[in-house]
TIVO-2410 file (N, C-alpha, C; in nm, 3 decimals):
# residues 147
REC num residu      c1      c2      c3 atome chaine
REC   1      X   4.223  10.718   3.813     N      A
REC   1      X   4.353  10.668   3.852    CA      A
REC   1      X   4.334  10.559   3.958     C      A
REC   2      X   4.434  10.439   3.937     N      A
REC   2      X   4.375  10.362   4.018    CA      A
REC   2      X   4.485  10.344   4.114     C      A
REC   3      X   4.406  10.348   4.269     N      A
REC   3      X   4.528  10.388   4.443    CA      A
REC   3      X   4.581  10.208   4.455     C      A
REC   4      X   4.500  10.133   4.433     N      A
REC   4      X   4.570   9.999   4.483    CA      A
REC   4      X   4.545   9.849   4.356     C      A
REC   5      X   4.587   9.762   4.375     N      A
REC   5      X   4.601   9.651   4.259    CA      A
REC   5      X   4.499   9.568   4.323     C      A
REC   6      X   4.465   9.530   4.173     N      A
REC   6      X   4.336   9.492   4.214    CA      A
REC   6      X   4.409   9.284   4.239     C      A
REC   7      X   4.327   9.244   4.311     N      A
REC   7      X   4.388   9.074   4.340    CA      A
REC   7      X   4.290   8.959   4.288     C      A
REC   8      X   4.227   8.945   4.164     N      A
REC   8      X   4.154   8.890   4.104    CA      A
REC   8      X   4.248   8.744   4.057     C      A
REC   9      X   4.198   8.606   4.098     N      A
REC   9      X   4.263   8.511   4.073    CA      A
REC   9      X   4.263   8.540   3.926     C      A
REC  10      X   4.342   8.482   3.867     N      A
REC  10      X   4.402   8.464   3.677    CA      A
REC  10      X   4.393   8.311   3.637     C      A
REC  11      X   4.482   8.252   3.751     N      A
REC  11      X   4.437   8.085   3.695    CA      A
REC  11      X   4.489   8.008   3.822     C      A
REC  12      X   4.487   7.878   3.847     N      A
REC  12      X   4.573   7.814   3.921    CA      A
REC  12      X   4.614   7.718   3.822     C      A
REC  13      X   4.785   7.735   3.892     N      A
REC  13      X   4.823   7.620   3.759    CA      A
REC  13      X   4.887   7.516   3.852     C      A
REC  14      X   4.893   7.376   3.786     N      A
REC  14      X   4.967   7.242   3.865    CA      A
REC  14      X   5.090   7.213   3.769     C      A
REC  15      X   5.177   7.236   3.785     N      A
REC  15      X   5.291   7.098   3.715    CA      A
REC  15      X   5.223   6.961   3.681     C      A
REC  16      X   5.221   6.888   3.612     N      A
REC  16      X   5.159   6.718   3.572    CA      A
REC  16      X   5.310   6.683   3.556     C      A
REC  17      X   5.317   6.524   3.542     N      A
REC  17      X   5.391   6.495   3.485    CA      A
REC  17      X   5.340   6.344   3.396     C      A
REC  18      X   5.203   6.373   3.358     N      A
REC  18      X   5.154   6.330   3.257    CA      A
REC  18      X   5.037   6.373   3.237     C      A
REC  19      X   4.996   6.415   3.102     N      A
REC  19      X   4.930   6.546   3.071    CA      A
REC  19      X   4.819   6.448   3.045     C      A
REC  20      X   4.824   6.363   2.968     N      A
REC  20      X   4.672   6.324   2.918    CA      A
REC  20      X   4.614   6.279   3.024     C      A
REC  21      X   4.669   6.201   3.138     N      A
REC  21      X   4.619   6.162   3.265    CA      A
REC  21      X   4.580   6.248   3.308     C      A
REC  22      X   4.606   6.366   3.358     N      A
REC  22      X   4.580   6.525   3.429    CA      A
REC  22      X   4.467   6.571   3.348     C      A
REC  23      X   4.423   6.593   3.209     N      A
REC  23      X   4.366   6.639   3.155    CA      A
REC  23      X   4.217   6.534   3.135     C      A
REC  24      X   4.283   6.451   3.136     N      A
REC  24      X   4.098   6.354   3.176    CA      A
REC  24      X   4.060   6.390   3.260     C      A
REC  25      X   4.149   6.395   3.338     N      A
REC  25      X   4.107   6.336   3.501    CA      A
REC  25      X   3.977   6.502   3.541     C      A
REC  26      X   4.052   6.626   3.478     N      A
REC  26      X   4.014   6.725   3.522    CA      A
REC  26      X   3.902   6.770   3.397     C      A
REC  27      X   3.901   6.728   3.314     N      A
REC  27      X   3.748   6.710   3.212    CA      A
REC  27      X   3.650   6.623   3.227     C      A
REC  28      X   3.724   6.479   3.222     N      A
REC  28      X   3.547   6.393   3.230    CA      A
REC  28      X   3.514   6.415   3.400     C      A
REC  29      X   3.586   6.418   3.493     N      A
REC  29      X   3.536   6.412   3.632    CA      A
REC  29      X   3.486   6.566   3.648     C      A
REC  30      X   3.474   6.639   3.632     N      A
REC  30      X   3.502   6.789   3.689    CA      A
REC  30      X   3.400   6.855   3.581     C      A
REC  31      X   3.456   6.851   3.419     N      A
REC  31      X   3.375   6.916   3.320    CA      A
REC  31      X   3.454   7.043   3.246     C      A
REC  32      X   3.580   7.083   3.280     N      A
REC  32      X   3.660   7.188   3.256    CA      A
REC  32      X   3.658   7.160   3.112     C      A
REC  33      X   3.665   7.248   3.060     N      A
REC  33      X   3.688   7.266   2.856    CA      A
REC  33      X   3.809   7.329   2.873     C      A
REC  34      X   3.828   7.278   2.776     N      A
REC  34      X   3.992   7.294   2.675    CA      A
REC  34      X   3.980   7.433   2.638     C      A
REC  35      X   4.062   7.512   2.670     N      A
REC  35      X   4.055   7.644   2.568    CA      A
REC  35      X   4.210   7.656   2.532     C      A
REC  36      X   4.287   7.649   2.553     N      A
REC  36      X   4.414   7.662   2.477    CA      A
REC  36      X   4.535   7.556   2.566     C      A
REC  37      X   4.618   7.509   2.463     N      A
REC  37      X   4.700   7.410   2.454    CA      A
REC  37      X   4.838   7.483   2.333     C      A
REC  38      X   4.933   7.492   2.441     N      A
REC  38      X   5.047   7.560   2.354    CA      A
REC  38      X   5.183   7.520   2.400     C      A
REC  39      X   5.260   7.476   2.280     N      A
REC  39      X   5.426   7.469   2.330    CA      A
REC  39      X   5.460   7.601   2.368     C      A
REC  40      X   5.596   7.645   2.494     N      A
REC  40      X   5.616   7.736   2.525    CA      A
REC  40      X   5.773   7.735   2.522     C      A
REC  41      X   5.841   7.822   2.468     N      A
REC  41      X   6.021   7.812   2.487    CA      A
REC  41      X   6.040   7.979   2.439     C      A
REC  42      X   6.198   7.957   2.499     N      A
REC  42      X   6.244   8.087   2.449    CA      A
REC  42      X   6.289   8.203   2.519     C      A
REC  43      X   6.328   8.297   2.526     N      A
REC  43      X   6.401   8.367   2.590    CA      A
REC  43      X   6.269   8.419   2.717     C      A
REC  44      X   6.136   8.450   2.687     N      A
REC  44      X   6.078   8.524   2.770    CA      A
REC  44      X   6.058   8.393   2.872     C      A
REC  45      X   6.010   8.261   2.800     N      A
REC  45      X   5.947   8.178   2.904    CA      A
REC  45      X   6.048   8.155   3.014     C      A
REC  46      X   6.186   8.151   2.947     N      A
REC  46      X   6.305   8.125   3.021    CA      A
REC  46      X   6.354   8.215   3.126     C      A
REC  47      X   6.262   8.329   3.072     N      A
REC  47      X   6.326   8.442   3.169    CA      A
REC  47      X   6.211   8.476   3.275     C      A
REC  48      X   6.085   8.457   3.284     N      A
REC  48      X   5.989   8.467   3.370    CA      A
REC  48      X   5.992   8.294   3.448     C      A
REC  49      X   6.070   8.214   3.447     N      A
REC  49      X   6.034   8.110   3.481    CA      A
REC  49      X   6.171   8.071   3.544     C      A
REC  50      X   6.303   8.136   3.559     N      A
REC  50      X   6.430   8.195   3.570    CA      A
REC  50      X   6.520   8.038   3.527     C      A
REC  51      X   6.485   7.965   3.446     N      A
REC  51      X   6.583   7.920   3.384    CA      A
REC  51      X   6.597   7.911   3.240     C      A
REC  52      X   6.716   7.890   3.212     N      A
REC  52      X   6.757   7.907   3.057    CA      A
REC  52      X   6.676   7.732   2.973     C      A
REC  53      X   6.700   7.792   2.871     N      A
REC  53      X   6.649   7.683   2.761    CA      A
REC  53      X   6.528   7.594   2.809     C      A
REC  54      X   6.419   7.663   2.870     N      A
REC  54      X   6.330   7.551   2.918    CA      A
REC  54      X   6.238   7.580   2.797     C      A
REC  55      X   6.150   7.449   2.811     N      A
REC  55      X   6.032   7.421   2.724    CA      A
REC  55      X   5.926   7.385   2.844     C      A
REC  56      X   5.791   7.395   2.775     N      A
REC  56      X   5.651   7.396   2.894    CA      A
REC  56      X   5.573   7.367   2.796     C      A
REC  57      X   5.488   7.272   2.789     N      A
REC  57      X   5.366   7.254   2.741    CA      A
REC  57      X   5.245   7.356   2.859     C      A
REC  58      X   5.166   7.439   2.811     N      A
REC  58      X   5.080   7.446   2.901    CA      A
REC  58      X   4.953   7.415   2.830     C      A
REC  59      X   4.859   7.392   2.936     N      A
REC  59      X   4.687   7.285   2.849    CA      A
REC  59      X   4.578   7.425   2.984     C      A
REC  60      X   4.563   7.481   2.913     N      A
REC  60      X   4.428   7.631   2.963    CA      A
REC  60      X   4.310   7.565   2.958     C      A
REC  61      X   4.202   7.540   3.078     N      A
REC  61      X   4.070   7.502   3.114    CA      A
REC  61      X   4.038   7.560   3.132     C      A
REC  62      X   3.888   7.623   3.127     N      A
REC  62      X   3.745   7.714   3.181    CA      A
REC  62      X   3.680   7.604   3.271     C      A
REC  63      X   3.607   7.638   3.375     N      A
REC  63      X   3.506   7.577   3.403    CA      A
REC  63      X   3.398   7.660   3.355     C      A
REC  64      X   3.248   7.609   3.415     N      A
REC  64      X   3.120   7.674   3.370    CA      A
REC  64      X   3.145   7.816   3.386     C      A
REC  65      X   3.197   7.886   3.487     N      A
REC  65      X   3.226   8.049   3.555    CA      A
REC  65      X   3.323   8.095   3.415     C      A
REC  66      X   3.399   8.020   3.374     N      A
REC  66      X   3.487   8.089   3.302    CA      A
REC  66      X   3.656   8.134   3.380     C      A
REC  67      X   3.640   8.064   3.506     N      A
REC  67      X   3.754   8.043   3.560    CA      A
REC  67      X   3.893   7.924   3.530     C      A
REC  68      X   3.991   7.982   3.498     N      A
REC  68      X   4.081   7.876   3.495    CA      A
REC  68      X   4.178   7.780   3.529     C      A
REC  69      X   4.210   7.701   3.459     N      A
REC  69      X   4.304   7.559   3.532    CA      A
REC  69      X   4.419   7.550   3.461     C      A
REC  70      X   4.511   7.555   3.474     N      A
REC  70      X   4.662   7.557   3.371    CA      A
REC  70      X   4.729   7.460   3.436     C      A
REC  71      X   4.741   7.340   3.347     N      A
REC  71      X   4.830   7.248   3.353    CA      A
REC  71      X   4.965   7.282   3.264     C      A
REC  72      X   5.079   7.289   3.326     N      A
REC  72      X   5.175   7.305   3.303    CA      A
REC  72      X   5.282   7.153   3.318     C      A
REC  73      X   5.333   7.134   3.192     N      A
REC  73      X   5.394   7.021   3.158    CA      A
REC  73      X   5.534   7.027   3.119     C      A
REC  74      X   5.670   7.001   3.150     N      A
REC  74      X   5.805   7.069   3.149    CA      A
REC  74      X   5.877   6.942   3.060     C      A
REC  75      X   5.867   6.891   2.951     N      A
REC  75      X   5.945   6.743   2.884    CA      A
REC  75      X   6.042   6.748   2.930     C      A
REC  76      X   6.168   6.815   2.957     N      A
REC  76      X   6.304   6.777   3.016    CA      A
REC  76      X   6.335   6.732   3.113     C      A
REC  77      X   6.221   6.799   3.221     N      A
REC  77      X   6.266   6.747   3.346    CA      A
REC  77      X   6.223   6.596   3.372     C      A
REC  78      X   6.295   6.566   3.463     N      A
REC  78      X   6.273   6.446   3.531    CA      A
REC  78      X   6.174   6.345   3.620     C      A
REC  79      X   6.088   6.288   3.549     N      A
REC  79      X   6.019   6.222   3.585    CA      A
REC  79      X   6.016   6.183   3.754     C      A
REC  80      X   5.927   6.217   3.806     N      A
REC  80      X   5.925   6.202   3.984    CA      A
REC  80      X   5.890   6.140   4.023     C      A
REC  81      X   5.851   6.043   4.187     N      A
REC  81      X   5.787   5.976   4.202    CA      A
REC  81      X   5.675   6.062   4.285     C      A
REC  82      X   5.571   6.006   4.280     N      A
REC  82      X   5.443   6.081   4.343    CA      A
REC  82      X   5.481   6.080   4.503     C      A
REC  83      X   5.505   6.231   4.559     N      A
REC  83      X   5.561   6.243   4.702    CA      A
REC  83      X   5.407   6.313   4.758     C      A
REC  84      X   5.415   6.293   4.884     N      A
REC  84      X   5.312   6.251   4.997    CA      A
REC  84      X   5.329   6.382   5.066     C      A
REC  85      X   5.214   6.500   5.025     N      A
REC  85      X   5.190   6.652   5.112    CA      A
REC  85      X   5.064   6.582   5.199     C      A
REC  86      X   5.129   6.698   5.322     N      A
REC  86      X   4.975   6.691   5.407    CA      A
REC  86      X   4.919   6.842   5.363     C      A
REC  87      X   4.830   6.852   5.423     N      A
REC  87      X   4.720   6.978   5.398    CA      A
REC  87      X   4.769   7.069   5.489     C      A
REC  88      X   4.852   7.074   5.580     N      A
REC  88      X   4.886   7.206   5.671    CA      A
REC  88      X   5.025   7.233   5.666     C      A
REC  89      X   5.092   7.128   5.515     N      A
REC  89      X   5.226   7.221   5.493    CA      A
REC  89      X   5.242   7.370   5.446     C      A
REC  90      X   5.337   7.446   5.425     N      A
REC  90      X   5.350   7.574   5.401    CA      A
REC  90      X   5.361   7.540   5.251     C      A
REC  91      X   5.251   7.656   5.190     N      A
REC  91      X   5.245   7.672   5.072    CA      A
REC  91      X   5.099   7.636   5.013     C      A
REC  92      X   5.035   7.628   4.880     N      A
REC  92      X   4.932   7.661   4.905    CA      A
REC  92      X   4.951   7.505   4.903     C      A
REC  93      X   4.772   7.466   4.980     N      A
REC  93      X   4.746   7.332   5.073    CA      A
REC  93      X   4.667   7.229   4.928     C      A
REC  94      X   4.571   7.320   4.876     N      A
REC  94      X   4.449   7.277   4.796    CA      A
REC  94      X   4.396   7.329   4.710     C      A
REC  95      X   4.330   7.283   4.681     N      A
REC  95      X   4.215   7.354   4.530    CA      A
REC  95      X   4.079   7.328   4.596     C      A
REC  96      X   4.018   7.414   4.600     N      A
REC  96      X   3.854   7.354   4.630    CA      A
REC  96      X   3.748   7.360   4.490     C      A
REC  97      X   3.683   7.323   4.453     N      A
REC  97      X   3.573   7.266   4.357    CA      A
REC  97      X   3.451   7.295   4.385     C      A
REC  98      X   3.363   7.383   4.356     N      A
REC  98      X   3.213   7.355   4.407    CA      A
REC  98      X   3.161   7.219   4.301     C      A
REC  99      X   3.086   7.163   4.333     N      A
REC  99      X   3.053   7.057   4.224    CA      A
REC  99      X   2.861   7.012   4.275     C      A
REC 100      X   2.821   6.968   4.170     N      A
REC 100      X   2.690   6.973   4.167    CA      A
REC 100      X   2.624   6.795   4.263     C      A
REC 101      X   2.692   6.718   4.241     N      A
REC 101      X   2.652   6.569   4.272    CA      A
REC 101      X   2.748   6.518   4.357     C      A
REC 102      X   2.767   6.540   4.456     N      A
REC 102      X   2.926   6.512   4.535    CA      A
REC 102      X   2.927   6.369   4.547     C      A
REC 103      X   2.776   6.288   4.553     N      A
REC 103      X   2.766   6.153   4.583    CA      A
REC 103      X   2.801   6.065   4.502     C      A
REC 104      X   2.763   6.164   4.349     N      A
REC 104      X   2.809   6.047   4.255    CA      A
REC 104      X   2.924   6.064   4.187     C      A
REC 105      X   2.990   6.157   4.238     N      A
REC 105      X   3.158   6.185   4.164    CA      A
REC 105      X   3.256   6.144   4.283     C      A
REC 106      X   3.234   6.126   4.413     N      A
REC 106      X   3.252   6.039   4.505    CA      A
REC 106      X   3.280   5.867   4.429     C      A
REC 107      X   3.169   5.826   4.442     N      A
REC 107      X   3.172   5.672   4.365    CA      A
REC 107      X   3.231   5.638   4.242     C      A
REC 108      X   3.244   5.743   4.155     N      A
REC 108      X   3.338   5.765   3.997    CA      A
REC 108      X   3.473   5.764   4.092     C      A
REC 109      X   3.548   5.851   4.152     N      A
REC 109      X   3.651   5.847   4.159    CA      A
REC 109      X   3.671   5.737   4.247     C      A
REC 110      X   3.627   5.708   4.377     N      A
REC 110      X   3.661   5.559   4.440    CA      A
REC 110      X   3.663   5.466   4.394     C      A
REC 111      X   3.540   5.447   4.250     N      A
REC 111      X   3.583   5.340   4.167    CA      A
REC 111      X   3.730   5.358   4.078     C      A
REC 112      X   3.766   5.440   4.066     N      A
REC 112      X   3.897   5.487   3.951    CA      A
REC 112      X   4.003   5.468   4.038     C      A
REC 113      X   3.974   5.443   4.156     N      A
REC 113      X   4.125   5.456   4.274    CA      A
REC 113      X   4.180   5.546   4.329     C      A
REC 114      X   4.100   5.681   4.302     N      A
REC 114      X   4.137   5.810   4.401    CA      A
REC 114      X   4.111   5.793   4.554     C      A
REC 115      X   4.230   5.811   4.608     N      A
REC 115      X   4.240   5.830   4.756    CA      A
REC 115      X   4.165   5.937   4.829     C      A
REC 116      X   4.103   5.870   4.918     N      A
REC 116      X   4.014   5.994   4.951    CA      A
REC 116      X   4.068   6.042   5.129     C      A
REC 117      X   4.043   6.118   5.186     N      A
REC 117      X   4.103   6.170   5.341    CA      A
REC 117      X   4.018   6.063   5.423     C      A
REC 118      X   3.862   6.142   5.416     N      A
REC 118      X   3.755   6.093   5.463    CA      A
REC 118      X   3.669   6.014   5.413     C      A
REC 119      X   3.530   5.946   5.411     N      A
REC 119      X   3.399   5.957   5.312    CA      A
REC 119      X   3.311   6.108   5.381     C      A
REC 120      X   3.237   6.132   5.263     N      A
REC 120      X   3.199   6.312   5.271    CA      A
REC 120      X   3.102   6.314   5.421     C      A
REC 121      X   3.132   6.443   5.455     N      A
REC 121      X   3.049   6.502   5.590    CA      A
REC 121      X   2.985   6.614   5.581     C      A
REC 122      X   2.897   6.641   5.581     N      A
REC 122      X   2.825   6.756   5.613    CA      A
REC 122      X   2.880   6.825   5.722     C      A
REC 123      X   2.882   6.986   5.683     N      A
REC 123      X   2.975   7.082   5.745    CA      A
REC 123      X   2.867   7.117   5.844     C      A
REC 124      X   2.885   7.185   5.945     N      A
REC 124      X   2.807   7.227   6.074    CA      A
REC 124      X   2.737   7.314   6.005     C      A
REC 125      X   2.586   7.281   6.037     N      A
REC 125      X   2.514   7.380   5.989    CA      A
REC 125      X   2.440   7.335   5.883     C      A
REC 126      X   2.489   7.231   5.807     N      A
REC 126      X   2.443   7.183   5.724    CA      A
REC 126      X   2.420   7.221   5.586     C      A
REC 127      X   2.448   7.333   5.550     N      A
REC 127      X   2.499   7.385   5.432    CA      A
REC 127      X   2.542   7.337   5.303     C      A
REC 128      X   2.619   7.281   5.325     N      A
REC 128      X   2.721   7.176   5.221    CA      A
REC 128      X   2.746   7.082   5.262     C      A
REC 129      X   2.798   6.984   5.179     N      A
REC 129      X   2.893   6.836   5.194    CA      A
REC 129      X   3.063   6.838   5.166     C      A
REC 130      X   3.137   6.861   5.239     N      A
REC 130      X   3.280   6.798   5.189    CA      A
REC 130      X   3.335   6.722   5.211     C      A
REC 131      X   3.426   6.678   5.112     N      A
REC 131      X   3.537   6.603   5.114    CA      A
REC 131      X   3.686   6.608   5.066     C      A
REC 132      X   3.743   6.573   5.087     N      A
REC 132      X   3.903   6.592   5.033    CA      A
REC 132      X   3.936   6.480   4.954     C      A
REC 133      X   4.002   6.464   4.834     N      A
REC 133      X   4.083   6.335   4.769    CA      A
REC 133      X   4.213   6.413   4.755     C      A
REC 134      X   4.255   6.350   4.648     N      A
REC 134      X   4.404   6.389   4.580    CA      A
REC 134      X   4.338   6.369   4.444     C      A
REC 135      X   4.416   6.436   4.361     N      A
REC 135      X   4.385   6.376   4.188    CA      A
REC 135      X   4.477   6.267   4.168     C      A
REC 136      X   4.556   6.219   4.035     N      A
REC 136      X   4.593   6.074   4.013    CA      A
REC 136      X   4.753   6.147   4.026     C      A
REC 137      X   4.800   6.282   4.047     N      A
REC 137      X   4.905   6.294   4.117    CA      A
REC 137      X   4.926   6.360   4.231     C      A
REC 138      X   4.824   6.331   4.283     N      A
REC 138      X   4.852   6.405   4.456    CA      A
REC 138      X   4.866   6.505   4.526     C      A
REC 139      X   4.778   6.595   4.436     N      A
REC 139      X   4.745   6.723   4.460    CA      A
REC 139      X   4.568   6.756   4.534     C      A
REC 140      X   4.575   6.764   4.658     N      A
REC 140      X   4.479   6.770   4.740    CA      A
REC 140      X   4.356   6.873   4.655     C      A
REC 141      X   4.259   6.800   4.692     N      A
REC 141      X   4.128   6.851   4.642    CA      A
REC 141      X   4.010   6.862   4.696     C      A
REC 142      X   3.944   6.966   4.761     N      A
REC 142      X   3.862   6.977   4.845    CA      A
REC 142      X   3.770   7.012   4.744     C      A
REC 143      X   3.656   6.903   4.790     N      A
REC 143      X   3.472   6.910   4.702    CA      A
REC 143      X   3.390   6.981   4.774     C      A
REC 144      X   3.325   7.028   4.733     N      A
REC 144      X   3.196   7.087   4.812    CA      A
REC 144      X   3.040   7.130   4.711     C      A
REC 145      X   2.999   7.025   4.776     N      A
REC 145      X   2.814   7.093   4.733    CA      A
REC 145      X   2.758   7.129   4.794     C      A
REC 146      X   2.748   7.264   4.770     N      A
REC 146      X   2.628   7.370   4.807    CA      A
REC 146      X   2.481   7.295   4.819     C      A
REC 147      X   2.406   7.285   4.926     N      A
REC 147      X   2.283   7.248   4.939    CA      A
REC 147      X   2.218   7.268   4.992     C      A
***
């Protein structure tokens, strides 16, 4: 019998509000595979998501671990303009990434026009390298290579 729930992440998901952009961006830079891509409507989606008649594209990634990325895509709603979070608003701040080459996915995305906080620093101790960008809609992203 089990006394308490267990708290194992399931996925993190982002809203896009353009999917094929979101979905490059988080395959060729990153390496995430496609595992499922599905229209979503209907009384349950509508009712776990608490409004009526919605539709959701969602696009399901693995990385190498087998952990996932859910881009969630809403066609009705209204196109936004890309609004400006800092990292110590309330709610969650970031995504962090372990990644294997920080130097050269650094130079891929600065060449592509990703905004970056800093250029990368080695953490005290020397351990790792991080850095922070945004992806191509402005969702903060903290890198880190283990070294």
């Amino acid at each position: 019998m089990k006394n308490k729930a267990t708290g194992n992440i399931r996925h993190i998901g982002i809203v896009v509000q353009d999917m094929d952009l979101m979905t490059n961006f988080y395959t060729d830079t990153f390496g995430f595979k496609s595992n499922l891509l599905q229209n979503e409507s209907g009384p349950f989606i509508s009712t776990i998501l608490g409004h009526e008649n919605i539709k959701v594209t969602t696009h399901k990634f693995l990385d190498e671990k087998g952990q996932c990325l859910e881009l969630l895509f809403f066609p009705d709603k209204p196109k936004m303009n890309k609004h400006r979070k800092d990292l110590f608003n309330l709610g969650i701040a970031h995504m962090a990434l372990t990644v294997s080459d920080i130097d050269s996915i650094y130079d891929k995305l600065v060449s592509q026009g990703i905004s970056f906080i800093s250029p990368i620093q080695y953490a005290p101790g020397n351990k790792v390298k991080v850095v922070f960008c945004e992806d191509p809609e402005g969702n903060y992203l903290e890198l880190v290579e283990e070294l």
